[in-house]
C-alpha positions as CSV (number, residue, x, y, z in Angstrom):
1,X,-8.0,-63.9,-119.4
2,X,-4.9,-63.9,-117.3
3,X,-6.9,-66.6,-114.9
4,X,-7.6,-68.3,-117.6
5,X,-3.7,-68.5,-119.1
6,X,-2.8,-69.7,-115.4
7,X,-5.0,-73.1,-115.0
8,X,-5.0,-74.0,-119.1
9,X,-2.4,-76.3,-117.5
10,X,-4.7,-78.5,-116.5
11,X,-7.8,-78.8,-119.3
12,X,-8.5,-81.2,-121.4
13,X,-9.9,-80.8,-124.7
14,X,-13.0,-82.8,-124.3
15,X,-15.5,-81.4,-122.0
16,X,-16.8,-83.5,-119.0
17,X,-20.7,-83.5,-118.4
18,X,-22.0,-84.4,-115.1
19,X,-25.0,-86.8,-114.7
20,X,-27.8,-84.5,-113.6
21,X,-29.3,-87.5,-111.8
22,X,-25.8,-89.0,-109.3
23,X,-26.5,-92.7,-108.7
24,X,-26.0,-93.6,-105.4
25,X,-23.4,-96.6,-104.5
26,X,-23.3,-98.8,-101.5
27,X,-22.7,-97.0,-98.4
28,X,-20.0,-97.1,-95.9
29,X,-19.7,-96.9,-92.2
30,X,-16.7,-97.6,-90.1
31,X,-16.2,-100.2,-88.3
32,X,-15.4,-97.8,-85.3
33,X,-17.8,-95.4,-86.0
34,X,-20.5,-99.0,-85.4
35,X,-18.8,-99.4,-82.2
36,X,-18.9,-95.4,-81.4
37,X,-22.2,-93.6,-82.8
38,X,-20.1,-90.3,-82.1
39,X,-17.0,-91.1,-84.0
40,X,-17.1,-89.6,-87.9
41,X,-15.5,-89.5,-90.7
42,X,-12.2,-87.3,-91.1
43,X,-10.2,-88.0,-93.7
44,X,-10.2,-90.1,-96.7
45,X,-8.1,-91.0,-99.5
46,X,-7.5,-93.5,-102.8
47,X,-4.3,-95.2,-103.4
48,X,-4.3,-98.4,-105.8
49,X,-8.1,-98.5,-106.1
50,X,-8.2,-98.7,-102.0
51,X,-10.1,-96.3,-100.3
52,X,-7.7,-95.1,-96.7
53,X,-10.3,-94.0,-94.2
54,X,-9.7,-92.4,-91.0
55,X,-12.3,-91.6,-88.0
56,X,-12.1,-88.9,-85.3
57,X,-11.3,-90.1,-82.3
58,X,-9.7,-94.0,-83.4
59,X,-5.9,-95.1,-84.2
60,X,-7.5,-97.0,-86.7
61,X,-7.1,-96.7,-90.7
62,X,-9.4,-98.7,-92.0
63,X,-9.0,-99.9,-95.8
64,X,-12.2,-100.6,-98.2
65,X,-12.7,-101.7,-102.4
66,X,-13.9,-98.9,-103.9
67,X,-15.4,-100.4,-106.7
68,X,-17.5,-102.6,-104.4
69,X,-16.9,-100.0,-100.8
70,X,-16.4,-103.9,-98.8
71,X,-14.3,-103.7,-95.5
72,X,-10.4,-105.1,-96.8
73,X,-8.4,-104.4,-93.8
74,X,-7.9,-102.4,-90.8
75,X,-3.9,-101.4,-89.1
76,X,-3.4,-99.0,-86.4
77,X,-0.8,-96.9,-85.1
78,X,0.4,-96.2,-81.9
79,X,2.1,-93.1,-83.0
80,X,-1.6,-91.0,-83.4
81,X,-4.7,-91.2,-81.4
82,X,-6.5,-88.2,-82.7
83,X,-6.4,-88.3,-86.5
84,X,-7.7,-85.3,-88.7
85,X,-7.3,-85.7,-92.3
86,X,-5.2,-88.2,-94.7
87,X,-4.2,-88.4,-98.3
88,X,-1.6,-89.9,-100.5
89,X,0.9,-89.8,-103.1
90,X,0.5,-92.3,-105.9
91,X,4.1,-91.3,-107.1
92,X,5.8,-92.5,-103.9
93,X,3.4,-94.8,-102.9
94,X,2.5,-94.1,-99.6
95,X,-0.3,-92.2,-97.1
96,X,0.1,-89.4,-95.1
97,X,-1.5,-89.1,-92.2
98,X,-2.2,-85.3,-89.6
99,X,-2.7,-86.3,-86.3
100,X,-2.0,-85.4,-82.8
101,X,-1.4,-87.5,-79.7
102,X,-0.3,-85.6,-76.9
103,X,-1.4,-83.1,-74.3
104,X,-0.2,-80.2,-76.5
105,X,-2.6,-81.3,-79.4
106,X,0.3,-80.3,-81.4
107,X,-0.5,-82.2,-85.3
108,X,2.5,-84.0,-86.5
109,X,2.5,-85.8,-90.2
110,X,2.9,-89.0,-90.4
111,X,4.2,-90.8,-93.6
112,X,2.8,-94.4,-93.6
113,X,3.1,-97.2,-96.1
114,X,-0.3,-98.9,-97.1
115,X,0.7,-101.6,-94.9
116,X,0.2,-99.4,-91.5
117,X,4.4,-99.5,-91.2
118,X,5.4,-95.4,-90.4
119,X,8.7,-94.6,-92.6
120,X,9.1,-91.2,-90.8
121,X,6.9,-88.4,-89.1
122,X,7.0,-84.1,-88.5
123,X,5.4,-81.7,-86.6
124,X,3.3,-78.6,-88.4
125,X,4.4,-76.7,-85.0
126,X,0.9,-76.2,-84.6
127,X,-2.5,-77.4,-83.0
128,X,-4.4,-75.4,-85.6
129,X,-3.6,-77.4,-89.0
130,X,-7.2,-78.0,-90.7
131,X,-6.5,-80.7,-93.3
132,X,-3.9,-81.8,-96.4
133,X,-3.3,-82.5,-99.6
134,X,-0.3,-83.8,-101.4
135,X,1.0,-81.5,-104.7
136,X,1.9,-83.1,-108.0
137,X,5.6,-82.7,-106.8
138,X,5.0,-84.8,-104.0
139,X,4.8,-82.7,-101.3
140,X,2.4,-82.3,-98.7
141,X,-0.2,-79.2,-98.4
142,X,-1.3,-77.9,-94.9
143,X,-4.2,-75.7,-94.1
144,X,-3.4,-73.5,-91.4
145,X,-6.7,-72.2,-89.6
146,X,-5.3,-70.6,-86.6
147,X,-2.5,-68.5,-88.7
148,X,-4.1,-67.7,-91.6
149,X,-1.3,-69.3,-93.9
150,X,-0.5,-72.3,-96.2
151,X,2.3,-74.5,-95.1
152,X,4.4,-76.8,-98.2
153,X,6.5,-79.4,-96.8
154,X,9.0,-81.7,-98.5
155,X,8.2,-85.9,-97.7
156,X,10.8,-85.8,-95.2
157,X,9.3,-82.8,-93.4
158,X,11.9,-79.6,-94.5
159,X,9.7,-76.6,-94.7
160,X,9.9,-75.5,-98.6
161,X,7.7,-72.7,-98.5
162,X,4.8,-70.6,-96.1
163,X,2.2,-68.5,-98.2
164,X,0.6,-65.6,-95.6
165,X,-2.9,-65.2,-96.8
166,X,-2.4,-61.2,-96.8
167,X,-4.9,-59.3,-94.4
168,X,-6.2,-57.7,-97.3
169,X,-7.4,-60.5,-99.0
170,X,-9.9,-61.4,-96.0
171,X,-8.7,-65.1,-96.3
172,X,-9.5,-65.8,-92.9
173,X,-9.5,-69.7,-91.2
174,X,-8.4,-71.6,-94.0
175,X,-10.1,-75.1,-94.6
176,X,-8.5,-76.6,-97.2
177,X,-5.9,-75.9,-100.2
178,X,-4.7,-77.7,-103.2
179,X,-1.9,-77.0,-104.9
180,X,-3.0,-76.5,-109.0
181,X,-0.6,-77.7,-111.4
182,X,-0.6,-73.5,-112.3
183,X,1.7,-73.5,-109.0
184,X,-1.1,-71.2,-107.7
185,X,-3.4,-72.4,-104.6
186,X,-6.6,-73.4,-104.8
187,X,-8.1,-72.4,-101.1
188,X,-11.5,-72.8,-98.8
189,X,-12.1,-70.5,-95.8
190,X,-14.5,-69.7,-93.4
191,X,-16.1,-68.7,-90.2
192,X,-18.9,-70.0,-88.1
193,X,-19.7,-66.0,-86.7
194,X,-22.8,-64.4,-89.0
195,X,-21.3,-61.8,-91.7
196,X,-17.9,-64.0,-92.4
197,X,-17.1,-64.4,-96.1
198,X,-17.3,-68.2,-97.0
199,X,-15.0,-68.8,-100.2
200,X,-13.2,-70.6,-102.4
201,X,-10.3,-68.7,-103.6
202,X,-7.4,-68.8,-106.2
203,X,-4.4,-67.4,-104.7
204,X,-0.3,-66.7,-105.6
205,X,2.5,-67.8,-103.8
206,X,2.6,-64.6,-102.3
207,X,-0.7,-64.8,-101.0
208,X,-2.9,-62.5,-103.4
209,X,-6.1,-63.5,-104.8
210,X,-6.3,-63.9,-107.8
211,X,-10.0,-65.5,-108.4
212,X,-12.8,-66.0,-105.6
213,X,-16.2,-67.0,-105.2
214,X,-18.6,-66.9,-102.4
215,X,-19.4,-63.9,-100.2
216,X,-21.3,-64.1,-96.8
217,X,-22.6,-67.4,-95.6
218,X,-25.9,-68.0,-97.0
219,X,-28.1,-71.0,-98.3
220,X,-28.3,-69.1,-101.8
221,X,-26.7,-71.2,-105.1
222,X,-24.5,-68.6,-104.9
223,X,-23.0,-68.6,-101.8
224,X,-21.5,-70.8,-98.7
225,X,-22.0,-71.7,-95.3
226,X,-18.7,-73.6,-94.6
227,X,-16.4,-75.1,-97.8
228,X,-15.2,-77.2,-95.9
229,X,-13.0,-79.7,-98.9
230,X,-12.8,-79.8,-102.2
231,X,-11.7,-82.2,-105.3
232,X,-10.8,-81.2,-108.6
233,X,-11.2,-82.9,-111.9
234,X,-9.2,-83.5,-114.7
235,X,-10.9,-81.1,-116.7
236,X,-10.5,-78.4,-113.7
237,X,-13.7,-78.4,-112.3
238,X,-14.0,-77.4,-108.2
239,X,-16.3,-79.7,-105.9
240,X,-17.0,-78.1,-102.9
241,X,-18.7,-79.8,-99.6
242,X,-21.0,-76.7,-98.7
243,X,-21.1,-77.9,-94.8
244,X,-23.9,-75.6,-93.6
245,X,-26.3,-75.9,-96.7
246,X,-25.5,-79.9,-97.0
247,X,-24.9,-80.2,-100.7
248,X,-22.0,-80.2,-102.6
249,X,-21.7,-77.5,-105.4
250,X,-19.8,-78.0,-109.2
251,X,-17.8,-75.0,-109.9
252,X,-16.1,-74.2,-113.0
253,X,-12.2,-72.7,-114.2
254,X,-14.1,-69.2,-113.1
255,X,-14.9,-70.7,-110.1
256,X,-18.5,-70.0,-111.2
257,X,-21.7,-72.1,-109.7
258,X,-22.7,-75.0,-112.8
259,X,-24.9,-76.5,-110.7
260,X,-25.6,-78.6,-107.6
261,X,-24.1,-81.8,-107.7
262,X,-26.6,-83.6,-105.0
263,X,-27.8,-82.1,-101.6
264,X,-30.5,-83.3,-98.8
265,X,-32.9,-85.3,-101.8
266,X,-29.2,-87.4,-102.0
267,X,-28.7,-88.4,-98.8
268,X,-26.4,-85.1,-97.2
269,X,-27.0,-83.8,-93.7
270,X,-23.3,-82.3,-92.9
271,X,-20.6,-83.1,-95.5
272,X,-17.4,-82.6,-94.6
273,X,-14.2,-84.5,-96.4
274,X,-14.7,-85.4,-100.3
275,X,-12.9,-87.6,-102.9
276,X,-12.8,-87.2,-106.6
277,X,-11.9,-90.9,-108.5
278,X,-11.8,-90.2,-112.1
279,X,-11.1,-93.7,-113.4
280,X,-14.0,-95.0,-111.9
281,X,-16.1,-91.7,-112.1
282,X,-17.2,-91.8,-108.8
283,X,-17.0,-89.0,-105.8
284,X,-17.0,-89.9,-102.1
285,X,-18.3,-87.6,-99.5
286,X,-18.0,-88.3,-95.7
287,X,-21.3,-86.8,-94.3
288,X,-22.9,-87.3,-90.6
289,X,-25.9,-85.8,-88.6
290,X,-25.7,-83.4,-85.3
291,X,-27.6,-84.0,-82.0
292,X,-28.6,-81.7,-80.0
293,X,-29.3,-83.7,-77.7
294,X,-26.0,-85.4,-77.3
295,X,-24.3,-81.5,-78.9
296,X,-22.4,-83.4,-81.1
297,X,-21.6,-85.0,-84.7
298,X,-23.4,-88.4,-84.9
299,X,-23.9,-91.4,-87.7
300,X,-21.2,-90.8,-89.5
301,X,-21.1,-92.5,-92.7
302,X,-19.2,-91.9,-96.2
303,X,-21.4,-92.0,-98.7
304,X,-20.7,-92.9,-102.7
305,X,-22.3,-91.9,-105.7
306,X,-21.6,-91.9,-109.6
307,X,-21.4,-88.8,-111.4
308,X,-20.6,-89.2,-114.2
């Protein structure tokens, strides 16, 4: 019940059914992952019904519809050259952008009007920052694999808080966090080594879980093998890109398993980054393939589907 009290906040009243057959939506590929078969996917965000799209590997954002997911625009940036992750805040109007550029790998943010012009930038202070997310009070999110810790950050860059994700808790190599509009932290994690816990967890600011779900990777319903993102509707619901098991899975305000939302029958080989766009009840998942013969992430695509 005291879960429950914490994430009311954000429930509606009228329950949201998923379509138990997603239709699938025109597919898009980069215009630098056509030039560069290895280039994929990173980051993607929704700002004024414009999908921001980043790929590994390119100084490139590249902007698409998303009602119709046709090429718009393209800007680059000399101030990146290895982008990770992006996302954006609809109350400021404006992108955000990790990315590193030197030797150091250090990731720096960069805050970027839609038009590709940089109003300011920041370092994380670390090479180990996973992905972002921007918090209903307009700051900006970072996962910290390599520390074990959440990072909140003003728009300007001053450090408001660090959450240490407590030994105890086993939260180790953080993926991805959201901020809830509970104040609590909604939070992926996971290994690639046999026997590590693959979760998605509810934690406090001070670090303690307070719901979880997943145990040991595995390619059961109910369990992981790399949560690597996640999106949240507005009636609290968790998607989760389940990289190992390519399928993304619909949790509930338990963080409980309702049901797979689409998997390999869709289309999924290794999804990685996903978008929730309520107004338009679509959900965008960047997925690619792995050669072995190449040892690396190929044919990477984002691909769109309605759900609801």
């Amino acid at each position: 019940m005291q879960f429950l009290n914490y994430v009311k906040c954000f429930v509606s009243e009228t329950k949201i059914s998923y379509k138990t057959a997603p239709v699938s939506l025109p597919t898009i590929q980069t215009e630098a992952s056509q030039r560069d078969g290895r280039l994929i996917i990173c980051g993607i965000t929704m700002l004024d019904n414009k999908l921001y799209i980043v790929t590994t590997e390119s100084a490139e954002v590249e902007v698409y519809d998303s009602v119709t997911c046709c090429f718009v625009r393209q800007w680059a940036l000399e101030e990146f050259t290895t982008p990770s992750d992006i996302s954006c805040c609809n109350r400021k109007k404006c992108l955000y952008i990790m990315s590193s550029k030197d030797d150091s790998q250090i990731n720096h943010i960069l805050r970027v009007a839609p038009n590709g012009i940089l109003i300011n930038s920041f370092s994380t202070g670390d090479a180990s920052a996973q992905s972002l997310s921007v918090t209903d009070e307009s700051n900006v999110l970072v996962a910290i694999c390599g520390k074990d810790k959440l990072a909140e950050y003003s728009s300007n860059g001053q450090i408001i808080r660090e959450i240490k994700l407590l030994p105890e808790t086993r939260i180790t190599n953080p993926l991805h966090a959201i901020k809830l509009s509970s104040k609590m932290y909604l939070v992926s994690h996971g290994e690639e080594e046999n026997g590590s816990l693959q979760r998605v967890c509810i934690v406090d600011v001070l670090g303690r879980i307070v719901k979880s779900f997943g145990d040991e990777m595995d390619p059961t319903v109910g369990q992981m093998d790399g949560p690597m993102h996640m999106a949240i509707d507005e009636d609290g619901h968790v998607m989760v890109t389940d990289y190992g098991n390519s399928r993304v899975l619909l949790l509930n305000l338990n963080l409980e398993v309702e049901r797979v939302l689409f998997d390999k029958k869709n289309g999924l080989r290794l999804p990685w980054r996903i978008l929730f766009n309520a107004s338009n009840k679509r959900l965008f998942v960047s997925d690619s393939d792995y050669s072995f013969e190449k040892g690396q992430s190929v044919d990477g695509k984002l691909l769109a589907f309605e759900v609801r």
